[in-house]
N, C-alpha and C positions, 0 to 999 in steps of 0.2 A: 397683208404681210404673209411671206411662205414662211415658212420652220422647220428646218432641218434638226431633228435629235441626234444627239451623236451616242452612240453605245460608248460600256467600258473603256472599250479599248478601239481605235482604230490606225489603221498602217496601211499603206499604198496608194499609188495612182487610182489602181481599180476599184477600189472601196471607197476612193471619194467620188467619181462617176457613178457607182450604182447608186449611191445616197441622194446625188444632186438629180439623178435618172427618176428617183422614186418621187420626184415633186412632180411628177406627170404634168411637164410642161413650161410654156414657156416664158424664162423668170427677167426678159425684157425690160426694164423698167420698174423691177419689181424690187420691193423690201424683203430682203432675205435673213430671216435670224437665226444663227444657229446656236441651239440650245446643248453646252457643254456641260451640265449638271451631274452626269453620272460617267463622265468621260474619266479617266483615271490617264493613260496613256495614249497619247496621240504622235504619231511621227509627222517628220519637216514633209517630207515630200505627200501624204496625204495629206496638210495643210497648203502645199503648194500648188496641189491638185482642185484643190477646194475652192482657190481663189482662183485658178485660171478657168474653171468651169467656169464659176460663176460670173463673175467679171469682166473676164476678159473676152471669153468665148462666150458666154452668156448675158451680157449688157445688161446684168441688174444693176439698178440704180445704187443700191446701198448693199454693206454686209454687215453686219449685227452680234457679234461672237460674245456671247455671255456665259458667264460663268464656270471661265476659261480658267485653268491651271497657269501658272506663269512658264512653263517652256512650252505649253499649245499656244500660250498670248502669243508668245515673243516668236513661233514660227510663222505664225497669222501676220502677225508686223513686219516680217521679214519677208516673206514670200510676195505680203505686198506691195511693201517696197521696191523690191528686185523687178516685178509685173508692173511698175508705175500706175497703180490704180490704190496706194495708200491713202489717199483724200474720199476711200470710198468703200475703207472700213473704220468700223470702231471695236472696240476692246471692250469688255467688262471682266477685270481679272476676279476670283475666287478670293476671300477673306481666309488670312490662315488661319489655321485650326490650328490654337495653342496645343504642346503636346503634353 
């Protein structure tokens, strides 16, 4: 399985290319998780970028997104949806932190 960390904070097309670029290679077939733990803010379209790498352009078998905020969940759902490859992720949304 690969594993993509995701920082703070991520935004853009290009920022999900260099992320998916640093798995040095090719994720064909591959289990891909990406690990949302210290993520705070994520935008749609570097979630749209994320799946079209991977997925679509990149023919991993599965995407693996844990520990996702619910509006990173719900663009990850969305982007996959719209790219027709939502049978080929899954969600792990974040538990809320009572305030």
């Amino acid at each position: 399985m690969l594993t993509i960390e995701l920082p703070s904070m991520v935004a853009g097309r290009a920022m999900a290319d260099a992320l998916v670029d640093a798995l040095d290679g090719d994720v064909t077939g591959e289990q891909v998780e990406v690990d949302c733990r210290h993520l705070v803010s994520g935008s749609p379209s570097f979630a749209a970028q994320l799946v079209r790498r991977l997925l679509v352009d990149g023919g991993a078998a599965r995407v693996r997104v844990v520990a996702a905020t619910t509006p990173f969940a719900d663009a990850v759902t969305d982007a996959a949806e719209r790219q027709g490859v939502a049978q080929h992720v899954s969600v792990v949304r974040t538990q809320a932190v009572p305030a």
